[in-house]
C-alpha positions in Angstrom: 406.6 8.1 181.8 407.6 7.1 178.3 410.1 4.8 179.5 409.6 0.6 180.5 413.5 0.1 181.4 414.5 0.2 185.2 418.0 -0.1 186.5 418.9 -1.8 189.6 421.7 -0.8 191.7 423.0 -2.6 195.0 425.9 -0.7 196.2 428.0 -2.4 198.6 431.7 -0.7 200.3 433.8 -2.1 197.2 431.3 -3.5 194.9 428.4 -2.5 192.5 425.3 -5.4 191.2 423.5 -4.0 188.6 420.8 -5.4 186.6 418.6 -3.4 183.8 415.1 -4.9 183.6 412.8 -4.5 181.2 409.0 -3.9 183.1 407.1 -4.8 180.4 407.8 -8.0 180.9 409.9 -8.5 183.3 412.5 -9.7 181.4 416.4 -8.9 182.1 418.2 -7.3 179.3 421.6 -7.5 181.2 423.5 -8.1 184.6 426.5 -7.4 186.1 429.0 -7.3 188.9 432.0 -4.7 189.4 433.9 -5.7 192.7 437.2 -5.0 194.2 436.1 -1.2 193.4 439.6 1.0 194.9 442.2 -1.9 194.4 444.2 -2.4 191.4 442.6 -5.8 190.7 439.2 -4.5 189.9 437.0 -6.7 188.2 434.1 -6.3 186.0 432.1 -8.8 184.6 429.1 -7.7 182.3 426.1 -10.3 180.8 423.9 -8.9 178.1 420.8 -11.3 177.8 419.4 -10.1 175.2 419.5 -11.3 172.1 421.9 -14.1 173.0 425.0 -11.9 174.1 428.3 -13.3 175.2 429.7 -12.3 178.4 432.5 -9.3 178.8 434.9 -9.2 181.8 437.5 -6.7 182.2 440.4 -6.2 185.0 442.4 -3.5 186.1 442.1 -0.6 188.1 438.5 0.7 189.2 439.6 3.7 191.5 435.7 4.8 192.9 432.1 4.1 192.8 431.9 6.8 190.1 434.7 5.2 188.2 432.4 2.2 188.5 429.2 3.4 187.3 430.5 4.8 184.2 431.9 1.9 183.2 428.6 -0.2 183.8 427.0 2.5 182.0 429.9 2.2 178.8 429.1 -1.5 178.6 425.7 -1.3 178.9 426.1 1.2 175.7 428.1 -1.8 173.7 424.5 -3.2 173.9 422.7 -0.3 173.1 421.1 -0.2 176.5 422.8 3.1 177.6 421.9 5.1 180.5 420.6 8.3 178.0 418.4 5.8 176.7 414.8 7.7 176.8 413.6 3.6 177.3 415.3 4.0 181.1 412.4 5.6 183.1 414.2 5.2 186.6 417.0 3.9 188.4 415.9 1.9 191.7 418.8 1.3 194.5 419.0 -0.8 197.2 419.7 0.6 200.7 420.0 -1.0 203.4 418.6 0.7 206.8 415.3 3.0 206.4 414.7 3.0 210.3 411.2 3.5 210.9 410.4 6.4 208.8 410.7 4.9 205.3 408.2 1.9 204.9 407.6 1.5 201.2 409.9 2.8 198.0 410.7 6.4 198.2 411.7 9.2 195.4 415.0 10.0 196.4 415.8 13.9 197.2 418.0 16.0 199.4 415.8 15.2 202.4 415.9 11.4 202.0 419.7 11.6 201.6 420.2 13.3 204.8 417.9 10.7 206.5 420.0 7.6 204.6 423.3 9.4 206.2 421.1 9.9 209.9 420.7 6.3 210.2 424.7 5.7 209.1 424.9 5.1 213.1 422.9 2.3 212.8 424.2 0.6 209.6 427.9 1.7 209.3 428.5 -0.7 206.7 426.1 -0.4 204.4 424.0 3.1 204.1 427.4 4.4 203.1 428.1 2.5 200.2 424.6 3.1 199.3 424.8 6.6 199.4 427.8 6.7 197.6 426.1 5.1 194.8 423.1 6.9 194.5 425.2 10.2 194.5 427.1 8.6 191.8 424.1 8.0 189.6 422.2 11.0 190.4 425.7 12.4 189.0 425.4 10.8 185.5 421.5 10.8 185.3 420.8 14.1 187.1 417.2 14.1 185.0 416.3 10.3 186.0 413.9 9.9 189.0 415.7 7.7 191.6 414.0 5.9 193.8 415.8 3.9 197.0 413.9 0.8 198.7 414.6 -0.2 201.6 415.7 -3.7 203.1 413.9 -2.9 206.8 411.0 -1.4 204.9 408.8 -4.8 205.0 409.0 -5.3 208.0 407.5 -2.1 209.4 404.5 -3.4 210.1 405.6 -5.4 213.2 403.8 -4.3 216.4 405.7 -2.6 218.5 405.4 -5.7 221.0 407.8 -7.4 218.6 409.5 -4.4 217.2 410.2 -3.4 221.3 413.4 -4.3 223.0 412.7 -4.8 226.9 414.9 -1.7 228.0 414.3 1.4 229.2 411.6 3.3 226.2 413.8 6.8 227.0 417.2 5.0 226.3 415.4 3.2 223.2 413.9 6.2 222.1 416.7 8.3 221.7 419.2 6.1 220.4 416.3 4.9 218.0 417.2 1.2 219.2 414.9 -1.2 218.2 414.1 -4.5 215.8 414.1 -3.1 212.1 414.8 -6.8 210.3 416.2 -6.9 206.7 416.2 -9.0 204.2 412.7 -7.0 203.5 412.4 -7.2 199.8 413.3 -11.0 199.8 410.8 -12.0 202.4 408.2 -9.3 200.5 409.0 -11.2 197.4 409.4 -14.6 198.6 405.8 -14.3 200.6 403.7 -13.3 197.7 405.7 -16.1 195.7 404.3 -18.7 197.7 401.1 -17.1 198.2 401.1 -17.6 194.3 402.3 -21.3 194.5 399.5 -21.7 196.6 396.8 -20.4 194.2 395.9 -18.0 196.9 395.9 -14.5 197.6 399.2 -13.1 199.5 395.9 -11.5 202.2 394.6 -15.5 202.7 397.8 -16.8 203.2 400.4 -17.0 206.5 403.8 -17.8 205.6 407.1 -18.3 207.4 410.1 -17.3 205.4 413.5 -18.7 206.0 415.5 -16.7 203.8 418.9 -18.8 204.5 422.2 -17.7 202.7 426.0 -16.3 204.1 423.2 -14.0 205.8 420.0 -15.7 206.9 416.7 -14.2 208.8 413.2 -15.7 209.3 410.1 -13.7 209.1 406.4 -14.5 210.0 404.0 -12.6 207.7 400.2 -12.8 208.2 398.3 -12.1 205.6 400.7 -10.4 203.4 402.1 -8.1 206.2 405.4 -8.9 208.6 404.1 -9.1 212.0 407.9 -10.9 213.1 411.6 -11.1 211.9 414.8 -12.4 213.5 417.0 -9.9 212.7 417.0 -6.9 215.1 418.6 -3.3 215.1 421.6 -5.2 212.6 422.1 -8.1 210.8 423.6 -9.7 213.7 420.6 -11.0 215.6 418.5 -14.0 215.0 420.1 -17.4 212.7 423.2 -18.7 213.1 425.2 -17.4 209.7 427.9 -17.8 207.6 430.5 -15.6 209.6 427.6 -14.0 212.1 426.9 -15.3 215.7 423.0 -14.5 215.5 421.1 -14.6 218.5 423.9 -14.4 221.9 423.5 -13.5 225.7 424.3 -10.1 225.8 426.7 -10.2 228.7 429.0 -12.4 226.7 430.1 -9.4 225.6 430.8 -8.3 228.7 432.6 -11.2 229.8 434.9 -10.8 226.3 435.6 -7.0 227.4 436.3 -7.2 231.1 437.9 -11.4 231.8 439.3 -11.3 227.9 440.4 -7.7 227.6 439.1 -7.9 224.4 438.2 -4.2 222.4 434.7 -3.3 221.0 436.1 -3.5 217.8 437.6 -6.9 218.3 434.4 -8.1 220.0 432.5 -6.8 216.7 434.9 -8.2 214.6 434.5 -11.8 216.4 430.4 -11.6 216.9 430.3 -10.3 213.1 433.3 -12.2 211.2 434.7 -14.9 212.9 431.5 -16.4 214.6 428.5 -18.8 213.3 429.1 -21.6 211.1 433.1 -20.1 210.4 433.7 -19.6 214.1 431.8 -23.4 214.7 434.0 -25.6 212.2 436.1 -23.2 209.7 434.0 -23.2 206.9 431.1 -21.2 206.3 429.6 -22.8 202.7 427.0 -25.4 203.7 428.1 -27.6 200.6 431.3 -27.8 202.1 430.0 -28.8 205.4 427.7 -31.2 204.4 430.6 -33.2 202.5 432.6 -33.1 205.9 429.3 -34.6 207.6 429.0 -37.4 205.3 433.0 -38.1 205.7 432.4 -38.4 209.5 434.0 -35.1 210.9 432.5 -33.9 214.2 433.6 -30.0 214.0 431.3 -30.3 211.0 428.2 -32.1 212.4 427.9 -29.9 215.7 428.1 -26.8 213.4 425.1 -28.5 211.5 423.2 -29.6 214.6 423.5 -26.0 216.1 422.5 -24.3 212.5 419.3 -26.8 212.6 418.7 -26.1 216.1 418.2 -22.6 215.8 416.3 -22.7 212.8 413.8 -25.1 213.8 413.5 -23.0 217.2 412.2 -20.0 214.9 409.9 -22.3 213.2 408.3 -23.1 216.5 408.3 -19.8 217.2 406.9 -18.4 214.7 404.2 -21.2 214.5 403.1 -19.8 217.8 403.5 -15.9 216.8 401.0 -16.9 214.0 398.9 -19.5 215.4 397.6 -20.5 211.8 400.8 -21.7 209.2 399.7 -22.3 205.5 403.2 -22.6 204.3 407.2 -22.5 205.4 409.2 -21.1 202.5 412.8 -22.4 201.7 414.7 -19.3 199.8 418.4 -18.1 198.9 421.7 -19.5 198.5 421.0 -22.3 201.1 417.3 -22.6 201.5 417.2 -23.2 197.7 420.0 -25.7 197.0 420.6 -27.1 200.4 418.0 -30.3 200.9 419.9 -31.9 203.8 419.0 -28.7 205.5 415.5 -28.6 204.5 414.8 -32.1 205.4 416.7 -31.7 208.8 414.6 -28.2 209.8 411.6 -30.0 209.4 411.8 -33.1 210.8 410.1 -34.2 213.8 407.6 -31.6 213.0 405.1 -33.9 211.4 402.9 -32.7 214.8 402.5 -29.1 213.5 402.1 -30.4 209.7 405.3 -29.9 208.4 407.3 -32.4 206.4 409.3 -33.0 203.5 409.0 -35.8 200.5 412.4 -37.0 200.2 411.9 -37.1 196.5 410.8 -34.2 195.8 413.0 -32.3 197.6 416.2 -33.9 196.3 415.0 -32.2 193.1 416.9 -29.1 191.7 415.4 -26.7 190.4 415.3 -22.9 189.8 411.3 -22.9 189.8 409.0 -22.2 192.9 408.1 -25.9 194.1 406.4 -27.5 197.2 408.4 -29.9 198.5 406.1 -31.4 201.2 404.2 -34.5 200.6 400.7 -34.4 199.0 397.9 -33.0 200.8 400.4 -32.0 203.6 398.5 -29.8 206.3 401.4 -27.2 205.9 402.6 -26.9 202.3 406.7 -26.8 202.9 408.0 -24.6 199.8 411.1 -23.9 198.1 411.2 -20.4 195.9 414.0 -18.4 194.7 414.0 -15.1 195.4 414.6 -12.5 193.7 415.4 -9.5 194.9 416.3 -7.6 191.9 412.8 -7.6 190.2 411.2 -6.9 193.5 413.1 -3.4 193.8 412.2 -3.2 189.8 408.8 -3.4 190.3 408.2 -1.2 193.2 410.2 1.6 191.3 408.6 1.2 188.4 405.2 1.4 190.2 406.1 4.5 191.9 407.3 6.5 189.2 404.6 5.6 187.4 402.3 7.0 189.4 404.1 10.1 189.8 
């Protein structure tokens, strides 16, 4: 492998983010976003970092993915970062649902294609768009090893006591219904972070993560490994969201299909659109939220009180699940900028050594930080994630030791 460069895809139903890393460093040579791929407002906006480069947005048409990928790949050229760059040793893509089989980063071939589209059942939304893309990019870099990780890879390592839904194993078994969790390079990433902010060893350490944006999950790794996560066979179990109900009795769907007369499809739409923090008060952006708390409204306050209560019922949880806690970590759109919500998950937990110092966590701050008083029993953490490098480095790892 001659090259150092990795390209990061994440291909979503009518949107491409791309960043081009270089792993010598780790450091980002550009990033981008093409969304509204198929309608006539297409929109791409393209960030060279390099050398001081000034941001390029262009509108207009962008009929496909493939459409798409070539003009990523034209701007990245302005730049001299091309795709037929011999410094681009491998392109690394994010996909979604790896069911059980795929449980670290995997050179993509025809038989790990026709296992992405196999598991389409399971993640209708997503492995599509992801195999779209890859396709695409196999297309313009047919010579470039491609390597796909995987979101439920991280969390493989449950036991199947957690991993196990309580119905019947025959049913289970060939439906392949069971707890996969996502999020998994964000709670890989965000573990070993705080591991780090601990001047520990990711093997010493046992973390909760509370990976808390429009999507949110909670994991409990033990030394380095995920032995729990919230999120089940979708993204629809576990925290209340954004737009998502999380965790629900089951036979309230029932009740919606048979006394409401309501569809599947409408019920999905509802659980999966139009529920959690959207369905609670009519806005799902926590900023938003907490300015209507302050101002008094009640809508907004019982949408805050159940979003809290649900949390802090995982962080009980998964207290118990690991009996010993060395750190909660705060991460994503929420977890990192949100301090009313940190301060509120925590709170009355002082029993099981958890706190916050209200100074330092009304700090901002893109940097991994504790925000827990000093010498606090469990060190209460905020650190960005980051996703992108994460699915850099495993691919660059793999291919490298191909």
């Amino acid at each position: 492998m001659t090259g150092t460069r990795v390209l990061v895809l994440n291909s979503g139903s009518s949107s491409v983010k791309y960043q081009l890393l270089d792993m010598r460093d780790s450091s980002r040579l550009a990033v981008g976003l093409v969304e509204r791929i198929g309608e006539e407002t297409s929109r791409l906006k393209h960030t060279p970092l390099a050398n001081g480069g000034q941001a390029r947005e262009q509108t207009g048409p962008i009929a496909d993915h493939e459409a798409a990928l070539k003009a990523v790949a034209e701007e990245l050229g302005k730049d001299g970062l091309g795709l037929d760059s011999p410094e681009l040793a491998a392109i690394g893509h994010r996909v979604v649902h790896g069911g059980k089989q795929f449980t670290e980063p995997t050179v993509i071939d025809e038989r790990v294609l026709a296992e992405i589209e196999r598991l389409i059942p399971v993640a209708p939304l997503h492995n599509p768009a992801n195999l779209t893309g890859i396709r695409t990019a196999q297309a313009l870099r047919p010579d470039l090893p491609q390597v796909a990780v995987f979101d439920t890879a991280f969390h493989t390592t449950m036991p199947e006591s957690a991993a196990r839904y309580a119905i019947d194993v025959e049913t289970a078994d060939e439906h392949r219904i069971r707890r996969y969790g996502f999020h998994g390079t964000s709670h890989a990433y965000v573990s070993r972070a705080t591991a780090k902010l601990l001047g520990r060893a990711p093997e010493e350490v046992n973390v909760i993560v509370l990976h808390l944006g429009n999507g949110a999950s909670a994991s409990a790794v033990r030394a380095g490994r995920c032995v729990d996560t919230s999120m089940g066979l979708t993204p629809l179990e576990g925290l209340v969201m954004g737009t998502r109900s999380g965790d629900l009795d089951p036979a309230v769907i029932f009740h919606l299909a048979r006394v409401g007369g309501m569809s599947m499809d409408e019920i999905d739409t509802l659980l999966n659109k139009k529920s959690g923090l959207i369905g609670l008060c009519g806005d799902n952006d926590m900023r938003e939220i907490r300015r209507r708390v302050d101002e008094g409204d009640e809508r907004a306050r019982l949408a805050f009180d159940i979003y809290i209560h649900r949390l802090r019922k995982y962080i009980g949880a998964y207290y118990a699940v690991l009996g010993r806690v060395d750190a909660i970590a705060f991460t994503a759109g929420v977890g990192e900028n949100a301090a009313p919500v940190r301060e509120a998950a925590v709170a009355g937990l002082e029993g099981l050594g958890m706190a916050v110092d209200a100074e330092r966590n009304s700090v901002r701050s893109d940097e991994a930080r504790l925000v827990s008083p000093e010498g606090a029993r469990v060190a209460v953490a905020v650190v960005p994630t980051d996703e992108e490098l994460e699915i850099a480095t495993q691919t660059y790892a793999l291919v490298g030791s191909l």
